[in-house]
N, C-alpha and C positions, 0 to 999 in steps of 0.2 A: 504494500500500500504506500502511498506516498503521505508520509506524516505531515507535509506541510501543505496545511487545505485552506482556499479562500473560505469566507461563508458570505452568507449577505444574510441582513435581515427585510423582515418581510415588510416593511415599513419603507424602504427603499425606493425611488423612483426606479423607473424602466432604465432610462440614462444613466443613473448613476450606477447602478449594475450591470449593466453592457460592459462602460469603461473600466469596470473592476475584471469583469471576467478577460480583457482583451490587455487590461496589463499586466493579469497574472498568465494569459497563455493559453486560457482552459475554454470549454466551451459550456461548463457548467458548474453549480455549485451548489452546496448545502444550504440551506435556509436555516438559520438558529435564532430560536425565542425563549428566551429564558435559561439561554447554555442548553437549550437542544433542540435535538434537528426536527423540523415542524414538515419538512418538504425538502423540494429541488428546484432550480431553476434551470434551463435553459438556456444559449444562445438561441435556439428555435424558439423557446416560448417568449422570449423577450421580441424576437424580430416580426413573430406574428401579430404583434400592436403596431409596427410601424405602416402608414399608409399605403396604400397603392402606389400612389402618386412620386412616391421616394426613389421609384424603380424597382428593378429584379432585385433583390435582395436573395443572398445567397449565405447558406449554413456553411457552407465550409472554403478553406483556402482564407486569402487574407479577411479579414474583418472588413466591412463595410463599415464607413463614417453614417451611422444613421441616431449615434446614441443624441444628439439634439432633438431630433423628431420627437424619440424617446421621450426627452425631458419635457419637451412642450406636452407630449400627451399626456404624462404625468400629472403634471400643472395642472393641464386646463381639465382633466378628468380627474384626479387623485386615484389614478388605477397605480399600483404599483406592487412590488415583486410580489407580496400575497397573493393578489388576484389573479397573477397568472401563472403560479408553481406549483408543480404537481405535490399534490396529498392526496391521501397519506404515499410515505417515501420508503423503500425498502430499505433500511440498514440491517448492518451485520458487527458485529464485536470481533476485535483484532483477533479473538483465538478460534475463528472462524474457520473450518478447512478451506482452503484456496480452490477444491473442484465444486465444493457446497456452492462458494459463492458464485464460482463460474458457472454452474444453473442456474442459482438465484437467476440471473444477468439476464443467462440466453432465455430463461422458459419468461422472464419479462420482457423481452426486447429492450431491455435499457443497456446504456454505456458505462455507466458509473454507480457505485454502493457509497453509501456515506458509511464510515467505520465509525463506533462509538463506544465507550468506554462505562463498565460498568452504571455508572447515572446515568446512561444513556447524551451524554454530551459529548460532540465531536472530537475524535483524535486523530483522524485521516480519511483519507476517501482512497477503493479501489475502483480502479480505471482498467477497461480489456487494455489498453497496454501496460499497464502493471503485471497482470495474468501472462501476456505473449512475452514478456518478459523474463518472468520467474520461470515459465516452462523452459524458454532458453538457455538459464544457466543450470539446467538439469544436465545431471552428467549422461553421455548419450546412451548408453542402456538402458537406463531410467525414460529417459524421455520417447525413446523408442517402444517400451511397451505402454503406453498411451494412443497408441494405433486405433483407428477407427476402419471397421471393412468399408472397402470401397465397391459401389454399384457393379454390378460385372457391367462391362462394355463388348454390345453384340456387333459385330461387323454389317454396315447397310446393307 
């Protein structure tokens, strides 16, 4: 996991959490209320408030200049990170096995676990490149029986 985790709170404009997620690098982050995690946010769910009118707006590659749109929508609506981050949020506790959470992931479709620490307040978040990772530095015998069969492939 990576111990050093943004959070935002849910009280946050849209803007001001954009520019937090795009200077720490990540494309998403923990939401904490009271020292713990209430939710997740998005760069997707932040970029779905921004207008049409802003253009194509795109999830990935560099960040898009949109966090002002952000802010005005904030402003002029007082929508902010609450209103648009997912809850309830699956977390996991650091002594978590690393395959548990790697279903956790996939059987949710999500990218990211917030890790939390017995009171349940945040001490890290595991990210699928955390996982492709850790699988990497398995020594390769080890990582080789983690094999999954493949489809037989029939000739046209």
């Amino acid at each position: 996991m990576t111990r050093e985790v943004l959070t935002v709170s849910p009280d946050s404009g849209l803007g001001v959490a954009a520019r937090a997620l795009e200077a720490a690098g990540v494309s998403g982050a923990p939401v904490v209320e009271g020292g713990k995690v209430v939710g997740i946010v998005t760069l997707q769910d932040l970029l779905s408030r921004a207008p049409a009118t802003a253009g194509e707006i795109q999830t990935t590659g560099p960040f898009h200049r949109v966090e002002h749109l952000l802010t005005e929508i904030s402003t002029r609506t007082g929508v902010a990170v609450g209103d648009v981050m997912t809850a309830p949020v699956t977390i996991v506790r650091a002594d978590t096995p690393l395959a548990r959470a790697a279903r956790l992931m996939t059987g949710a479709g999500i990218n990211r676990l917030p890790v939390v620490d017995e009171q349940e307040r945040p001490c890290g978040i595991l990210t699928r490149d955390d996982i492709v990772a850790a699988v990497g530095k398995l020594p390769t015998d080890a990582a080789e029986q983690y094999t999954y069969p493949l489809p037989r492939m029939t000739p046209d």
